[in-house]
MIMARRO-356746 format. One line per 3 residues: number of its first residue (from 1); for each residue x, y, z of C-alpha. Coordinates in Angstrom, 3 decimals, padded with zeros to 6 digits, m for minus. Example, Ala and Ser with C-alpha at 12.3 -4.5 7.8 and 13.67 -1.06 7.14 Angstrom:
BEGIN
1	012.300:m004.500:007.800 ~ 013.670:m001.060:007.140
This chain:
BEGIN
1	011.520:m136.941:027.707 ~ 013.714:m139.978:028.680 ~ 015.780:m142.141:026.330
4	018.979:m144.857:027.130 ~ 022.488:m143.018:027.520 ~ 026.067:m143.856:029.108
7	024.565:m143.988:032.162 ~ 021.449:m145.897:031.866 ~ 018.061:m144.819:031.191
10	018.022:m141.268:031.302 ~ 015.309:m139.269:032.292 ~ 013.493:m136.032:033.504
13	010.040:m137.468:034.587 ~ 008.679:m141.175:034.501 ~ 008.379:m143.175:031.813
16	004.880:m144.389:031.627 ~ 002.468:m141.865:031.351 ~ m001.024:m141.963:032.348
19	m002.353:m138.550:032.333 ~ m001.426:m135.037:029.761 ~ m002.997:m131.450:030.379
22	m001.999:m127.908:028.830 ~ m002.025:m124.950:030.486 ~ m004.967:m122.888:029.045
25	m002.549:m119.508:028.775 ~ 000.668:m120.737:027.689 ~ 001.444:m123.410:025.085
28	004.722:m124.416:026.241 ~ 003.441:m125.077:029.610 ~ 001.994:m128.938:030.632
31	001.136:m131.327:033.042 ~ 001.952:m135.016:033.216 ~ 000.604:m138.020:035.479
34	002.435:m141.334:035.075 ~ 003.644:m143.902:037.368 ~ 006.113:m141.414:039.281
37	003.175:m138.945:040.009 ~ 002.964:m135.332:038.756 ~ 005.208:m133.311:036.645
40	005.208:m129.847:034.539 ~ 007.043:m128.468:031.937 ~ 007.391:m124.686:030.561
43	009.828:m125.322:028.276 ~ 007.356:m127.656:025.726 ~ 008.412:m130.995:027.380
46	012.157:m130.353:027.045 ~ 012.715:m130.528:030.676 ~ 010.330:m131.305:033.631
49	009.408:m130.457:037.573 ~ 008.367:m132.766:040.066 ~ 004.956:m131.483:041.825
52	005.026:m134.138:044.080 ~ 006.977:m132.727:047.521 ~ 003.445:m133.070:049.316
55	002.229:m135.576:047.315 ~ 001.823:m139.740:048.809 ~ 001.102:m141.118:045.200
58	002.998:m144.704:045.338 ~ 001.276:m147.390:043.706 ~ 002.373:m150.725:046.186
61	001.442:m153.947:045.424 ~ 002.639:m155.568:048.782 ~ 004.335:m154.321:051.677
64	005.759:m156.579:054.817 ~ 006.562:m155.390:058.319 ~ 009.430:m155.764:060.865
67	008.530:m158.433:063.320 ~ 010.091:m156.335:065.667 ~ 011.369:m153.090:064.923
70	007.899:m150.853:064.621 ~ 009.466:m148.062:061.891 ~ 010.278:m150.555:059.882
73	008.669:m151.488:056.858 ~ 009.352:m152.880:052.956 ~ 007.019:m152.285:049.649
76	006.916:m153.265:046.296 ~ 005.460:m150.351:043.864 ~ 004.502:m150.229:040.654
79	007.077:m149.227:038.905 ~ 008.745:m147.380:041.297 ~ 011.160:m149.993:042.667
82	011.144:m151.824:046.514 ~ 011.268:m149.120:049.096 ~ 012.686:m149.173:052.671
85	011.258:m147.286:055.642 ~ 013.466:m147.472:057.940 ~ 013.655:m147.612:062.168
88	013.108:m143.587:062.159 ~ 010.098:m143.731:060.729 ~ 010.885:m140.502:058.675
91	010.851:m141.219:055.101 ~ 011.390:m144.305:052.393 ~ 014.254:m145.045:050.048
94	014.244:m147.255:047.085 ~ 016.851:m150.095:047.435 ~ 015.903:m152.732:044.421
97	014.629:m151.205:040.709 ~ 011.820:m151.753:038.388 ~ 008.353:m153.115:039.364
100	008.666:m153.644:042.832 ~ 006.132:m157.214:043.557 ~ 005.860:m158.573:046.825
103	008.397:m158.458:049.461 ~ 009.615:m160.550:052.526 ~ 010.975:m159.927:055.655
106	012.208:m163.327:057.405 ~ 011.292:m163.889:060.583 ~ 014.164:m165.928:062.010
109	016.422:m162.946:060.648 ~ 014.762:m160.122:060.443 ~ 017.350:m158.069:058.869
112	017.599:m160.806:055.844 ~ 014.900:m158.834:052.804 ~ 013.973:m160.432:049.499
115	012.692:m157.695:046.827 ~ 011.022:m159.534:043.813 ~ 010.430:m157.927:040.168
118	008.099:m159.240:037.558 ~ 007.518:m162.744:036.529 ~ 010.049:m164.925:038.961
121	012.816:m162.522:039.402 ~ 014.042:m162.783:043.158 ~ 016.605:m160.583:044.782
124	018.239:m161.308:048.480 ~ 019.533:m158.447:050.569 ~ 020.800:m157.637:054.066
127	019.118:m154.500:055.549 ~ 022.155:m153.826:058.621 ~ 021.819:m151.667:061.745
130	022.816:m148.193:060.134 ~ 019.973:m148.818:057.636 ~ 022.757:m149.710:054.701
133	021.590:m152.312:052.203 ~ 023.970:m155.144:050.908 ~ 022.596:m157.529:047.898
136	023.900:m161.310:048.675 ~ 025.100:m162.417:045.173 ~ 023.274:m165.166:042.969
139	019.650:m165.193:041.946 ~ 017.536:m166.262:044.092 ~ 014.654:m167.451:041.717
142	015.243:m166.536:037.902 ~ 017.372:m170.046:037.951 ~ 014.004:m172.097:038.675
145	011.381:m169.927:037.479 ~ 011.702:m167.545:034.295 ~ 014.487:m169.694:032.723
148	012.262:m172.636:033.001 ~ 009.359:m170.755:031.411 ~ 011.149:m168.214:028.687
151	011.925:m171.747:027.479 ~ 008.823:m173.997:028.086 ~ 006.356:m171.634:027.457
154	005.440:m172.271:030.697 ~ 002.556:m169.308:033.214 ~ 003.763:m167.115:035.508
157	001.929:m164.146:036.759 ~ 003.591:m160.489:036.080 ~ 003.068:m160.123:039.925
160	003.137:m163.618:041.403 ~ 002.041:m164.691:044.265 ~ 005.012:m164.654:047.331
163	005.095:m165.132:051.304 ~ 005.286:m167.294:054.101 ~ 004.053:m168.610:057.166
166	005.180:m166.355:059.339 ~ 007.071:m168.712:062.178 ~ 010.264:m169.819:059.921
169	012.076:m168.887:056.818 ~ 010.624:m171.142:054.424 ~ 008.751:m168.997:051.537
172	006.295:m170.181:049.174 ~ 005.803:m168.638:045.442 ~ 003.563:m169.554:043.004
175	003.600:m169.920:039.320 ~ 001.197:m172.455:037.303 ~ 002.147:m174.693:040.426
178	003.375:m174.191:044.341 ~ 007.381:m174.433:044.809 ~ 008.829:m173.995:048.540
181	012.109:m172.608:049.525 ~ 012.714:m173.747:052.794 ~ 015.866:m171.803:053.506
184	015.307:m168.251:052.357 ~ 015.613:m168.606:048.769 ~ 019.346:m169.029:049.926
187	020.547:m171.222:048.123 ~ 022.326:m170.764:044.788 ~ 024.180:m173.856:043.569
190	022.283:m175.012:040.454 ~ 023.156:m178.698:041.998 ~ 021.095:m178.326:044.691
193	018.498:m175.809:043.739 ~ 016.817:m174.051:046.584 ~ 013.084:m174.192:045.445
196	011.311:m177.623:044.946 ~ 007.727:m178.435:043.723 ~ 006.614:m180.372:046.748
199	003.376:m181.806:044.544 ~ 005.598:m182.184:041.364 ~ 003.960:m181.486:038.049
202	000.427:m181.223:039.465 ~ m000.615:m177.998:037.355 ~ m003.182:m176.291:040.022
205	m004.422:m174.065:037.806 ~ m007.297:m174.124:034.860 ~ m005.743:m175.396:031.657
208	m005.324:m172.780:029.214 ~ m007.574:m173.308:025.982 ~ m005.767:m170.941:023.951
211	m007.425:m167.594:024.687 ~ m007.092:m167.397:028.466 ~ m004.221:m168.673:030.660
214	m004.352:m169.095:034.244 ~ m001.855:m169.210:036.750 ~ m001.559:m168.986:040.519
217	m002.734:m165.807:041.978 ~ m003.126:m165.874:045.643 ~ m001.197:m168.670:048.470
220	m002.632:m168.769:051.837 ~ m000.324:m170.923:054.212 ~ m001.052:m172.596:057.589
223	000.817:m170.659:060.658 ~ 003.306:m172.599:061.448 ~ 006.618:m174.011:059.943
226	006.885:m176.034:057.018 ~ 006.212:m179.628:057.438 ~ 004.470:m182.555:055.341
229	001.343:m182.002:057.901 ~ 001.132:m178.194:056.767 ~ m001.934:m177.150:054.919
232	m001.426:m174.626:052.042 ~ m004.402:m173.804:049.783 ~ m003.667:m171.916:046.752
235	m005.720:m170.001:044.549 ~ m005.590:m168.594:040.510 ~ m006.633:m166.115:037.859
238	m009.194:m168.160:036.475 ~ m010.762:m169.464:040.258 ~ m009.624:m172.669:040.932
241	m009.074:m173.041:044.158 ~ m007.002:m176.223:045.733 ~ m005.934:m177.361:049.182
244	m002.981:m179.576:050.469 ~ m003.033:m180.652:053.551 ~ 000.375:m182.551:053.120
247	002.745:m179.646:053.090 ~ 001.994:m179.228:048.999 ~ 002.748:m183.137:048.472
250	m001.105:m183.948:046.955 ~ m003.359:m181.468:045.769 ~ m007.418:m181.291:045.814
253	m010.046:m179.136:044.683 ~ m011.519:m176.810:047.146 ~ m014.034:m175.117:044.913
256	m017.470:m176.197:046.418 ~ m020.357:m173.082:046.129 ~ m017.811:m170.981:045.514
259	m017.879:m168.711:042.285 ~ m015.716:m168.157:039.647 ~ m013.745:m165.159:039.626
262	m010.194:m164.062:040.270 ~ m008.582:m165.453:043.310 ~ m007.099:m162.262:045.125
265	m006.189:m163.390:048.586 ~ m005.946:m166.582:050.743 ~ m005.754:m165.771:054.318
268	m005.609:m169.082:056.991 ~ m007.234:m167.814:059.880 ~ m004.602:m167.493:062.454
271	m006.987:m168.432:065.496 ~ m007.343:m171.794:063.918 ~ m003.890:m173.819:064.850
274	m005.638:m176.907:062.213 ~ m005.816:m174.662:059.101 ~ m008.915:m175.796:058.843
277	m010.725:m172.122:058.776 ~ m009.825:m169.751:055.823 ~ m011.061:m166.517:053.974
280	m010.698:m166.141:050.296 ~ m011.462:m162.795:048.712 ~ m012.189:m162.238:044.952
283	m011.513:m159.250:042.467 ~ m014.005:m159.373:039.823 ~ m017.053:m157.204:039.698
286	m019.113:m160.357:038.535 ~ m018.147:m164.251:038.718 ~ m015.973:m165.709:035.902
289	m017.480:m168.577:033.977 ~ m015.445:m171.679:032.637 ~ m016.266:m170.231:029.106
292	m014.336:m166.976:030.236 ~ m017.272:m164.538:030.413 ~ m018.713:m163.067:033.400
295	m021.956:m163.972:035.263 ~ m022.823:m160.364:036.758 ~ m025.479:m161.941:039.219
298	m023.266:m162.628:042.229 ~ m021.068:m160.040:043.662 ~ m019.690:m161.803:046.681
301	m015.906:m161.035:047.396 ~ m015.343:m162.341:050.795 ~ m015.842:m165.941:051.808
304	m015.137:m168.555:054.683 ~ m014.208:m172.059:054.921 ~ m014.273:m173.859:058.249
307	m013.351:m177.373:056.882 ~ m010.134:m177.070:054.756 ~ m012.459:m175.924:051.825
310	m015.161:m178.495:051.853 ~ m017.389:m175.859:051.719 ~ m017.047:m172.197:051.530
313	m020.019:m169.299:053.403 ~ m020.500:m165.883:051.386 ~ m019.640:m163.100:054.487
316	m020.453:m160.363:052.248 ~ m023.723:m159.838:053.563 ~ m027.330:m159.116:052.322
319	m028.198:m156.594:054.075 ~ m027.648:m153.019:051.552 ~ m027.096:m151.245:054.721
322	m024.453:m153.270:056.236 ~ m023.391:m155.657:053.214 ~ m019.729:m155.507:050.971
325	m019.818:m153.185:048.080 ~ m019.854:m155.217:044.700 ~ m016.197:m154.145:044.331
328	m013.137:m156.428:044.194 ~ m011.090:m156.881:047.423 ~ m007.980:m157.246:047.144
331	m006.560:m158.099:050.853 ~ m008.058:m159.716:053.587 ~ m006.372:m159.274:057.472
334	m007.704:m160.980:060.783 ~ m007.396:m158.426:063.315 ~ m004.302:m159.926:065.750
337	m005.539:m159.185:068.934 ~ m009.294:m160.179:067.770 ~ m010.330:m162.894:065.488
340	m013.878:m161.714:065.326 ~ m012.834:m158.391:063.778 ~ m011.702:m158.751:059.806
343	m010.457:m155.981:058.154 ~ m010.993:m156.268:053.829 ~ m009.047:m154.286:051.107
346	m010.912:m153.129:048.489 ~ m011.185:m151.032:045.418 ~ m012.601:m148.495:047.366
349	m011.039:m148.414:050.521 ~ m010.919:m150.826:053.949 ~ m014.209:m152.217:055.124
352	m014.292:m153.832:058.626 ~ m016.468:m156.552:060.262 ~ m016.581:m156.417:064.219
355	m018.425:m159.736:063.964 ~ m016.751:m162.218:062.299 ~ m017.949:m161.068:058.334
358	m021.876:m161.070:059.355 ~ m021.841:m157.144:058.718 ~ m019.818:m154.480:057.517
361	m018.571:m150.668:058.236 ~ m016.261:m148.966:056.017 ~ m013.590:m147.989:057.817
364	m011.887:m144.677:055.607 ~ m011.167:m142.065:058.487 ~ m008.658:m140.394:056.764
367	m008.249:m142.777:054.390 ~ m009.340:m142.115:050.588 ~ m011.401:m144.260:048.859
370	m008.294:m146.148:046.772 ~ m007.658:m149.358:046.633 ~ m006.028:m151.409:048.942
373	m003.752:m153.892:047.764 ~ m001.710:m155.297:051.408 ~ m001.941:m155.456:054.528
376	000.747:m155.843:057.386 ~ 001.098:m155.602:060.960 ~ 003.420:m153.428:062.651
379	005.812:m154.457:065.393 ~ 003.735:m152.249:068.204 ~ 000.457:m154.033:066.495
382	m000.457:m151.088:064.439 ~ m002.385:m152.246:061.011 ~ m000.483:m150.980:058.319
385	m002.000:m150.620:054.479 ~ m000.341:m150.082:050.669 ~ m002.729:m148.096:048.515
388	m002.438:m148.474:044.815 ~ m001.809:m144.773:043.992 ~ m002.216:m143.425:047.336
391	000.996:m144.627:049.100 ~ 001.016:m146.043:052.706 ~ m001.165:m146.241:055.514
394	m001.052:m146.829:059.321 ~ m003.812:m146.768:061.450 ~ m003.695:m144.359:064.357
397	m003.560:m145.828:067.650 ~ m006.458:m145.365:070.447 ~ m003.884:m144.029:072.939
400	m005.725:m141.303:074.941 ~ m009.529:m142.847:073.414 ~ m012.015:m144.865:075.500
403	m013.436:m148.345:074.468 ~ m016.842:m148.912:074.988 ~ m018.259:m152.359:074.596
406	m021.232:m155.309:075.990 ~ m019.667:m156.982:078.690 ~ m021.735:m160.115:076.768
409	m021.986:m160.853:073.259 ~ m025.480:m162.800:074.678 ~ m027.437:m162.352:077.707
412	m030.544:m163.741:078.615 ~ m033.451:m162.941:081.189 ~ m036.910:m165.242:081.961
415	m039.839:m163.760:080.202 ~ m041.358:m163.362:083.897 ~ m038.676:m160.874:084.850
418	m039.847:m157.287:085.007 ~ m036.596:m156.098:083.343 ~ m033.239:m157.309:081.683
421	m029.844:m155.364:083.257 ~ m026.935:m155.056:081.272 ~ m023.610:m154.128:081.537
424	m021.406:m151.888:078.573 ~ m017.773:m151.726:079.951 ~ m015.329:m148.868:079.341
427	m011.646:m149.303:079.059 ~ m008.352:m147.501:077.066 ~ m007.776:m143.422:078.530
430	m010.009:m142.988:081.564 ~ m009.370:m139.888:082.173 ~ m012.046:m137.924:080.469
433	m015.952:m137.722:080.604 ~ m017.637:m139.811:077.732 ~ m020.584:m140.962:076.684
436	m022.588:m143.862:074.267 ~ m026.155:m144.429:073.219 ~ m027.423:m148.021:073.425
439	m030.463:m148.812:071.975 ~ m032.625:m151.815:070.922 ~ m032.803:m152.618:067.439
442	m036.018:m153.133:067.020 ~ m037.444:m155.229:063.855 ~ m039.650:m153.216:061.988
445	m041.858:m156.415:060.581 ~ m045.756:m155.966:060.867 ~ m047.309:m158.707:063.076
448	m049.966:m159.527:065.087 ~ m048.065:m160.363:069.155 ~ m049.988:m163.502:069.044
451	m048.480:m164.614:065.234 ~ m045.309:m166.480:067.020 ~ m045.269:m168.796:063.384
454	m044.051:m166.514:060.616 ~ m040.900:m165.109:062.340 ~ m039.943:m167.444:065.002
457	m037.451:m166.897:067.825 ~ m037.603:m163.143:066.877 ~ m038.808:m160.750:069.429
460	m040.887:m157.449:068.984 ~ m041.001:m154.511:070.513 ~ m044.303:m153.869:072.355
463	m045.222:m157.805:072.124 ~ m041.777:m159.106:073.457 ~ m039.949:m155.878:075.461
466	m040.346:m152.392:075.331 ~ m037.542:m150.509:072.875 ~ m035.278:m148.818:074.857
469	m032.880:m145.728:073.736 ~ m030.355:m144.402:076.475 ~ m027.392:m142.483:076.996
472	m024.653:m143.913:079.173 ~ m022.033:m141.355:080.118 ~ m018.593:m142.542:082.173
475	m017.197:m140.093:084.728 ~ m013.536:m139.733:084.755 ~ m012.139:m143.543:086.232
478	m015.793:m144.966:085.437 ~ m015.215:m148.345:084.152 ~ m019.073:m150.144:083.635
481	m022.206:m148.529:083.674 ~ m025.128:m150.703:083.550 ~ m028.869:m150.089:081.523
484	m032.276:m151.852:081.280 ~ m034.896:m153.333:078.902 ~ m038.545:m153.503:080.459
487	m040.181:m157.206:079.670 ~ m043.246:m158.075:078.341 ~ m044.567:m161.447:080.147
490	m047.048:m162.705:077.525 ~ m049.449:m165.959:077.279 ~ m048.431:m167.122:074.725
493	m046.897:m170.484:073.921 ~ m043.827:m169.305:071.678 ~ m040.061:m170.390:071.830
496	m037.373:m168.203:073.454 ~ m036.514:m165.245:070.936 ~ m034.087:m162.502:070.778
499	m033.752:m158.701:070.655 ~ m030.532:m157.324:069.318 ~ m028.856:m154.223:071.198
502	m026.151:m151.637:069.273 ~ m023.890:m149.226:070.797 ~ m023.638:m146.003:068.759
505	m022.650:m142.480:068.797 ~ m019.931:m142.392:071.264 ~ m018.853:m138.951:072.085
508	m015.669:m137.095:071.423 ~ m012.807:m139.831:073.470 ~ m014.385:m142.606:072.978
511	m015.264:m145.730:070.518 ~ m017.189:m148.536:070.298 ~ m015.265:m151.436:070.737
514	m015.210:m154.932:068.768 ~ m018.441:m155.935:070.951 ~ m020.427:m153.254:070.161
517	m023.760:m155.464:069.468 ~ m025.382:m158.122:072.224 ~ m028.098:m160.667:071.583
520	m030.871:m160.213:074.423 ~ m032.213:m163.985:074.706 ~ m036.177:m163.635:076.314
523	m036.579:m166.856:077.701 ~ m040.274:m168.353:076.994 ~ m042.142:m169.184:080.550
526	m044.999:m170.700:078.733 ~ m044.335:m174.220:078.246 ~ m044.871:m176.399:075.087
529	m046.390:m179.505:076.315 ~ m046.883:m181.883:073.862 ~ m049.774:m181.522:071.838
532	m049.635:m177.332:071.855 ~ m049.660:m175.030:068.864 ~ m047.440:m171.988:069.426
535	m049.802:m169.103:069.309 ~ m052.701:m170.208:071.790 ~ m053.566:m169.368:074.916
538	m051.979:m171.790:077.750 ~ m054.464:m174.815:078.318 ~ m056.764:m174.664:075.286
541	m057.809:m177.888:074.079 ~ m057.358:m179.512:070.608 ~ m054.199:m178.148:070.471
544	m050.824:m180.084:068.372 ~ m047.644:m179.856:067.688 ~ m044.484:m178.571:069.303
547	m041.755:m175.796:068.753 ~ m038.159:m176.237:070.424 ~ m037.389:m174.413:073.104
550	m034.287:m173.139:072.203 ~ m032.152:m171.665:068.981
């Protein structure tokens, strides 16, 4: 089937097979599935066919988008080489061979591309203005990293970790340790070698005991350009997770409550200009132990730091309805235009969070459930995915839809109100007739309206407000309708509690927008004077105690 001539490898079909089947009727005639897709023989595997002219069956492990050109876009696939789609938008071409890792576009220049192969293999191209490729001469990393560890013995991950901060062209990669390139990887004099190791030999990985070895699997870099302020956490195989918040210089463990498992993605939350607030997402099914086996008892795979790893808050969620799959995720993005919407890449698919990683939707239209190993953000702000065995993805844009959202994320009203009016606001295509239900989410826990002790600062339907289900429907130009919750004024002594309010079903034209749940705050009127238990009647004597007032 292939074999090394003249010319080079030589071959009818990929190399690496994954998949054989025999036609039922005909013993010359098969089937193969391998790395290049599908391909049949009738000739008993002397030549082959490509079945894949409809097929999207690329395996990517990263893909980077044009800062400003929307069509264009750059992927590593297994495999299958770096491809190229260029500013038409119609099709990809493979410009650098192999197993195509993760690629860079640089951001000063975006027309400057590094492709990277396995291990530390680098290779620097110029993409010009007819779509031509040019490679600039010299390596651009096998000088510092594979030479270095072909001869040391020394870890590097087949894929390793590659990217950068998005604001200049310094790029980070990362082996058993960070090194930084602060001009491209441009550099090729061996005198003065482009990549450094800004924290030395500080090995931020798990030392290898002989049976596993760890290296650096995931870098997550502050947005802005390199300096010795910058904070850079890194993260590996094994789960140790460190943070520098000297530009790599010194090194510390950022591992606190968080559990062992495979360090997939480090993503500094770009709404946070102190890189103090990052997500970290993990690909094991259970949590790695420092003896190498797996605890299956935790299946978190998304979590948040707010104070440069200090501390780190599981956002997969508890809730079976609403919580992560126990799947690994792979990619994490913070949606651009929205840092309470986070989009996360998983094994099966893309989940999203429309409030901050407190719930989750999965979020497949059209999309099959593959894993999702990348995400990238087009020019025009389109989210872009690479599947691993599904190709690319780009998510269709709401051009000609209507967004229908709370004007509030909270609203309150005095318990001695009547009702509570709220406002849903409709923007995007106005053109059309559309519709929404809103509804109050009422909690379904059995207890007596004057029991104001065993869930506190909740409200309940029939004790607190009465539920409320309604259809709002937006005439053509119709930007805000507006809908009400009857109160119940009670006498009892009780803190302020909420009701929480969802937006759902909107019709044909329309979608619910990032703010599609509100927080109804029903302020107490009764007032806890000291001495009061909450659950009496105003006034009665004897009682003690006091409840705050507010959340």
């Amino acid at each position: 089937m292939w074999g090394y001539g003249p010319g080079g490898w030589q071959n009818d079909a990929h190399p690496d097979q994954h998949a054989l089947a025999f036609s039922p009727t005909d013993p010359l005639t098969f089937y193969i599935g391998n790395d290049g897709g599908l391909w049949k023989t009738t000739d008993g595997g002397a030549s082959f066919t490509s079945l894949n002219g409809t097929l999207s069956l690329s395996q990517f492990i990263g893909i980077a988008a044009h800062p400003a050109d929307q069509g264009f876009l750059i992927g590593g696939t297994q495999d299958n080489g770096t491809q190229l789609r260029d500013s038409t938008g119609t099709g990809w071409t493979e410009f650098a061979g192999g197993d195509g890792g993760h690629p860079f576009i640089n951001p000063v220049d975006p027309r400057a591309v590094l492709s990277t192969y396995v291990r530390g293999t680098i290779r620097r191209w110029q993409v010009n203005p007819d779509g031509s490729k040019v490679e600039k001469p010299g390596a651009a990393g096998d000088g510092t990293f594979w030479n270095e560890y072909k001869e040391t013995g020394g870890r590097i991950a087949f894929y390793p970790p590659f990217g950068g901060n998005g604001v200049d062209q310094a790029v980070y990669f990362g082996a058993e340790r960070l090194f930084v390139s602060r001009d491209f990887a441009d550099t090729v004099n061996v005198d003065s070698p482009t990549w450094t190791a800004p924290g030395g030999d500080i090995d931020q990985t798990f030392v290898s005991d002989g049976t596993y070895t760890d290296v650096l699997s995931a870098i997550g870099v502050q947005r802005t350009a390199y300096s010795p302020t910058q904070v850079i956490y890194t993260g590996s195989m094994m789960g140790r997770v460190m943070v520098s918040r000297n530009g790599g210089a010194t090194w510390a463990d950022a591992m606190t409550n968080l559990p062992r498992g495979y360090v997939e993605s480090i993503t500094v939350a770009p709404s946070d200009p102190t890189g103090a607030t990052a997500y970290l997402t993990l690909g094991a099914y259970g949590n790695l132990q420092a003896t190498g086996t797996y605890d299956y008892y935790g299946n978190g795979h998304v979590f948040k730091t707010s104070d440069f790893g200090a501390t780190w808050a599981d956002l997969s969620g508890t809730n079976p309805a609403t919580k992560l799959p126990n799947t690994p995720t792979t990619a994490l993005l913070v949606d651009p235009s929205n840092p309470s919407v986070i989009y996360a890449g998983t094994d099966i698919g893309v989940f999203r969070s429309i409030s901050g990683g407190n719930t989750w939707e999965t979020f497949n239209n059209g999309l099959p459930p593959v894993p999702v190993n990348s995400f990238s953000v087009s020019a025009s702000g389109k989210i872009q995915i690479g599947t691993y065995g599904r190709g690319a993805y780009e998510l269709q844009t709401t051009a000609g839809l209507s967004t229908l959202q709370f004007e509030l994320q909270l609203a309150s009203v005095g318990e001695a109100a009547t009702r509570a009016t709220l406002n849903v606001t409709r923007t995007g295509d106005l053109s059309a007739t559309v519709s929404a239900t809103v509804r109050t989410q009422d909690n379904p826990a059995a207890v007596r309206c004057d029991d104001t002790t065993s869930l506190p600062f909740v409200a309940f339907a029939r004790c607190d407000y009465a539920t409320a289900v309604e259809t709002l429907t937006f005439a053509p130009n119709e930007t805000a309708k507006s809908f009400s919750v009857s109160i119940i004024n009670d006498v009892f002594q009780e803190p302020d509690e909420n009701v929480s309010i969802a937006l759902v079903n909107p019709s044909a034209g329309a979608q619910v927008g990032p703010q599609g749940t509100t927080a109804l705050r029903i302020v107490s009127d009764e007032l806890l004077r000291p001495g009061a238990r909450p659950g009496r009647l105003r006034g009665v004597e004897g009682d003690s105690g006091q409840l705050p007032r507010s959340l």
